[in-house]
Every structure is written in C-alpha cells, then in structure tokens.
C-alpha positions as CSV (number, residue, x, y, z in Angstrom):
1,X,24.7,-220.7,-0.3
2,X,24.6,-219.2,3.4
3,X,28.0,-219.8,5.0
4,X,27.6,-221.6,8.5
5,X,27.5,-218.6,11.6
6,X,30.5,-218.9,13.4
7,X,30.7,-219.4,17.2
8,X,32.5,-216.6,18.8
9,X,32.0,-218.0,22.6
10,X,34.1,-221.0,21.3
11,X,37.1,-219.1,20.2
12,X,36.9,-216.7,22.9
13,X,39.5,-218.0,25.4
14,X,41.9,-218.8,22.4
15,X,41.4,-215.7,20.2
16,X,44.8,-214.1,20.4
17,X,46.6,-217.3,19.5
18,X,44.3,-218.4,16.8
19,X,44.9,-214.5,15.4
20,X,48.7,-214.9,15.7
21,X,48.5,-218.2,14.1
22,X,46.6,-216.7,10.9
23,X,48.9,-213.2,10.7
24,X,52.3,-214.8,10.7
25,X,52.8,-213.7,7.5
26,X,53.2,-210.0,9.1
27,X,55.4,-211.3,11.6
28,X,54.1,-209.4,14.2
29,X,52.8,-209.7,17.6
30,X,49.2,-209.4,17.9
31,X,49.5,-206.5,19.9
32,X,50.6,-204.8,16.6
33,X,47.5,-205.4,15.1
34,X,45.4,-204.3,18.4
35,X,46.9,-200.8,18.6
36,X,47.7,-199.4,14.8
37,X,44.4,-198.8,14.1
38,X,43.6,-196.7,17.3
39,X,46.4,-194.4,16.0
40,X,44.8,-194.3,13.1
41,X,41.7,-193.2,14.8
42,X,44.1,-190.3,17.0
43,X,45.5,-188.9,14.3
44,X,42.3,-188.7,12.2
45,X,39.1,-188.2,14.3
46,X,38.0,-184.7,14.4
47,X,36.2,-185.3,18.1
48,X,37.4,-185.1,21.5
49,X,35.1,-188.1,22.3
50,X,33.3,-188.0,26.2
51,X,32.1,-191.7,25.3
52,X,33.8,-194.2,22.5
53,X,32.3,-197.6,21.5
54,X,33.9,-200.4,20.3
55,X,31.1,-201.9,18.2
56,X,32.3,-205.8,18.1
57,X,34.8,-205.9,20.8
58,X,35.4,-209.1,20.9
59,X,37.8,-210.0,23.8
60,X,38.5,-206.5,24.2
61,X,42.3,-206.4,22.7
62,X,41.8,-203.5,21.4
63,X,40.3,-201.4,23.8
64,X,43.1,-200.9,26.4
65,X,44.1,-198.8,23.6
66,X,41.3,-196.9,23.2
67,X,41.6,-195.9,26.7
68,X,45.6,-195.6,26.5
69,X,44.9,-192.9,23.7
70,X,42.0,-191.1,24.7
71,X,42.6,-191.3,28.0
72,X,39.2,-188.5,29.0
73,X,37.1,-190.7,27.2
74,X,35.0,-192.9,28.5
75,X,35.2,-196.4,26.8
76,X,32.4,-198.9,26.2
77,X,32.1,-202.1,23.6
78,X,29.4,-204.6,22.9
79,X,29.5,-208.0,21.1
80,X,27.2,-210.7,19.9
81,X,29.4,-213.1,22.1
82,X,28.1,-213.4,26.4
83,X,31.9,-215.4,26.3
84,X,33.5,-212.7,24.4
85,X,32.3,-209.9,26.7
86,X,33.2,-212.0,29.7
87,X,36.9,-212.3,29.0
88,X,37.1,-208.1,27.6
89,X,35.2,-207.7,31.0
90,X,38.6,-209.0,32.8
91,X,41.0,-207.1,30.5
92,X,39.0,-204.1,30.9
93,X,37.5,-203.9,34.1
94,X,37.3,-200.0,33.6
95,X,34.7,-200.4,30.8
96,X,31.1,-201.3,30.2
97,X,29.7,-203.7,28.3
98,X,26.4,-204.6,26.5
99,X,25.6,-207.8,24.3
100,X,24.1,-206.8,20.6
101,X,20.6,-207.8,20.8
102,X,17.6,-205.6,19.3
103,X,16.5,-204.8,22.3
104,X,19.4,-204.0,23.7
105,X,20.1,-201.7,20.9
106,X,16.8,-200.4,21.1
107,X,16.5,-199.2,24.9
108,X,20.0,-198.2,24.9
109,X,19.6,-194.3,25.8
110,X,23.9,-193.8,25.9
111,X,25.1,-192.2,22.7
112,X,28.5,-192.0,21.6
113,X,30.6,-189.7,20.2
114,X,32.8,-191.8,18.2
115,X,32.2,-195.4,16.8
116,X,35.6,-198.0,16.1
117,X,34.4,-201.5,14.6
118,X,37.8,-203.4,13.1
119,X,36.5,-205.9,10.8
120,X,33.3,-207.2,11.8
121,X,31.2,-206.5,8.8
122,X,32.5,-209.3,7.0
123,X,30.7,-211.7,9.4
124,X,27.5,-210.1,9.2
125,X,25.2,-211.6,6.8
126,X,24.9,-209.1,3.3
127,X,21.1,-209.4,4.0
128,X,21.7,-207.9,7.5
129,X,24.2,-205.3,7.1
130,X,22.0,-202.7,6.6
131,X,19.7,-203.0,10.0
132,X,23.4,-203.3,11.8
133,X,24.1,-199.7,9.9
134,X,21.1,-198.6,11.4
135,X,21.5,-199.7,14.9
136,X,25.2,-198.1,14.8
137,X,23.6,-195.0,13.6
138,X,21.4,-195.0,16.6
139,X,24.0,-195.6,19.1
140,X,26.1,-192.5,17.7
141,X,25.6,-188.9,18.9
142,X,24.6,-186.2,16.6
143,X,28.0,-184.9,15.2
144,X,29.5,-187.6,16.6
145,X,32.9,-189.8,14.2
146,X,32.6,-193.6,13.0
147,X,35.6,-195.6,11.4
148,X,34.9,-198.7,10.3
149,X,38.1,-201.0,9.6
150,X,37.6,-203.9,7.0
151,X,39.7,-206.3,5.1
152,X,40.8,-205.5,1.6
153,X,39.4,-207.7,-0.9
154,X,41.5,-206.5,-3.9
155,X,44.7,-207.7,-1.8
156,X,45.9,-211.7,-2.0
157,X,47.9,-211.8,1.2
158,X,44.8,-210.8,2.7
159,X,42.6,-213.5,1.0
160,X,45.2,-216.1,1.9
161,X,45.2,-214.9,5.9
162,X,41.3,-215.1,5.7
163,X,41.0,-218.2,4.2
164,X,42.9,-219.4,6.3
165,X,42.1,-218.2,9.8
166,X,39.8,-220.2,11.5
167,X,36.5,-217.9,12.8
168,X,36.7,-216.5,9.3
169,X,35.1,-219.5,7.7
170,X,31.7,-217.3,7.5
171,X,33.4,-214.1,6.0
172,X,31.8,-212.3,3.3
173,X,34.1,-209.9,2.8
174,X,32.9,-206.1,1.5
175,X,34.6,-204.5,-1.2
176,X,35.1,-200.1,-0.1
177,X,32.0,-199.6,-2.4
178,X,30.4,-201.5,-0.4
179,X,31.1,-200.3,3.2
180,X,30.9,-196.7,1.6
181,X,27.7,-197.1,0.5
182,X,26.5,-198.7,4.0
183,X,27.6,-195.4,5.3
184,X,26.5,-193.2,3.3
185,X,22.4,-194.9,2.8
186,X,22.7,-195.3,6.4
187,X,22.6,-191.1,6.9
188,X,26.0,-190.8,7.7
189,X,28.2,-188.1,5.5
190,X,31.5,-190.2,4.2
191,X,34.9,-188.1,5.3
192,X,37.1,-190.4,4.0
193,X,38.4,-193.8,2.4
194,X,41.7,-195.0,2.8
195,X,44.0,-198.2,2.5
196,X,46.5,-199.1,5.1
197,X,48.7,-202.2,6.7
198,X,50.8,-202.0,3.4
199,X,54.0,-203.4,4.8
200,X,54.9,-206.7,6.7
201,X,57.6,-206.3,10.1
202,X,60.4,-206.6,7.9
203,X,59.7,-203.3,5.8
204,X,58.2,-201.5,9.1
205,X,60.7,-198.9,8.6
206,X,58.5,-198.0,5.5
207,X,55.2,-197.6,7.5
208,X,55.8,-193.8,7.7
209,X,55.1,-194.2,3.8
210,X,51.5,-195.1,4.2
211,X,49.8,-191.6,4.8
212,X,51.0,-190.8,1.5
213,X,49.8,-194.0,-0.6
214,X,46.3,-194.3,1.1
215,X,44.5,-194.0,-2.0
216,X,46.6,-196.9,-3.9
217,X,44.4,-200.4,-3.5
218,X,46.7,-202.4,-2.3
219,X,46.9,-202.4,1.4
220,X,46.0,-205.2,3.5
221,X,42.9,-203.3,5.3
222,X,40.8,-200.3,4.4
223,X,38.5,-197.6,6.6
224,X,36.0,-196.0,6.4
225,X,35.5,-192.3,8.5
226,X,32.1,-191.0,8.6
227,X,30.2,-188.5,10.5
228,X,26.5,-188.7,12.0
C-alpha cells in the first residue's frame, strides 16, 4: 500500500520546531543536527568544491553551514517544495535556488562538484528512486563527491523518532544496501559507507569515539560517499 505524499509547503514555516519536537530524545538543539553532518562532509570530501548542491534543501538549515565551511564554494539547493525554497531563500539570500521538476533537471546546464542530500530518500517513492539517482548524477560534475545521509533502519531510537515525527508519515526508509546500490547502478564509484550520530547530548563527550566505530550498525544515521 502507497503511503500518502506528504506536503512539505505545509510544514515549511514550522519545520524547525516540528524537528525539535521529534529529536528530543538527543536533547539537542536543532542546530546540532544542521551542522554535524557538514563536518562530516569537511573532513571527508576529497574536492575543493567551486559549486555545492544541497539536493532537498528544505528550509535551508543546513546550508548556512555549507557556506560557513566551504566558505570559496559557491552554494546552491533545490527542493520539491515552491514554500520550502521561499523560506531557505530568506535564510540564505547568498544562494540560488531551483524547484525539482524534470525539466528543471533537464535544462539545468550548472554542474556541481559536490552533492549533500540529508535524508531525503526515504520520502521518495522505492519506484522512483532510481530516476532521482539519475537526475543527481546529471547535476554532478565529472570527478565531482556525493554524500548521501539517511536514517538507520537497524537502529530503534531511530524508528521511534521516525514514527513519530510528523512529515515522516510517508518514509520508506532504505536499508545501506540499498542506498549503496542506488549509487553504485546509478554509475557512481562507492568510497565509503559509514554509521554515525551514535551518542545522545549527555554522552557528547564520546562523539570523538565515532570515527573509530563507523562500521558498527548501530548509529542513528548512515552515509553514503560516492564519486561521479
């Protein structure tokens, strides 16, 4: 049975507080959440990026720290939400912005040398996951770094927080087999696969931990880092 799309525009002047309302368990502010994976991205990515994409920007949370740590990059991010993009437009004036449609994605002629989407597959439709694989590996420039950020299926905080959170009700979420093998059928060569967000606020002081238990299946979140 098809879960029922969920309406980004309606949650887009709300989205922070619905996200803090679903994440309490990590007792963190959202802007935790925004950031940890952009230094992921620093400390990993192989690129000095000219052009970075958010694919599924959302409100743009995110992306003020995508410019605050590639600061010579220029910074772009598109969404299936017109609402969505008009509140990241505010946040961001700095940026540009694009709504997903095929023929946006089809006439685009900007390439990018590095990719970020934080969990967005999961409200794709299975059936349609592969044609969104494709139009990322169009938008990406030849040598140019994706990451891909998804939720952890294997882990039952994360279920709970899902389950809970109300623009998840259409996730489908992707086991790593799954987002790996998106990658890879899509034509891009898989660099690595790791699991992170192990730790709530209280352990923080054990986050330094998490480069060294990446391959244990337990984290909150996994990612993907792939190369065109």
């Amino acid at each position: 049975m098809t879960k029922e799309k969920v309406d980004f525009d309606k949650y887009a002047d709300n989205y922070d507080a619905e996200l803090e309302k679903s994440m309490g368990f990590f007792g963190e502010e959202n802007e935790y959440f925004a950031e940890y994976k952009i230094k992921i991205v620093k400390d990993y990515t192989g690129v000095e990026p000219k052009s970075i994409l958010e694919y599924g920007c959302g409100t743009g949370r995110q992306m003020k720290y995508l410019a605050k740590y590639f600061p010579s990059s220029k910074v772009a991010g598109c969404d299936i939400s017109a609402k969505s993009i008009e509140v990241a437009e505010k946040v961001n004036p700095e940026s540009e912005f694009f709504l997903i449609t095929p023929e946006n994605i089809s006439t685009r002629k900007e390439k990018y040398d590095l990719i970020f989407i934080s969990c967005v597959f999961h409200h794709i439709e299975p059936p349609l996951r592969t044609g969104a694989m494709k139009n990322i590996f169009e938008l990406l420039s030849p040598g140019g770094e994706l990451f891909i950020f998804e939720h952890n299926v294997y882990n039952p905080v994360t279920l709970k927080i899902v389950r809970d959170c109300a623009f998840d009700e259409d996730a489908v979420l992707l086991p790593p087999s799954e987002t790996t093998g998106l990658v890879t059928a899509g034509g891009l060569r898989l660099l690595a696969r790791r699991y992170t967000l192990f730790f709530p606020a209280i352990l923080k002081f054990l986050r330094p931990l998490e480069k060294y238990i990446h391959r244990i299946p337990l984290g909150g979140q996994y990612y993907i880092h792939a190369k065109k």
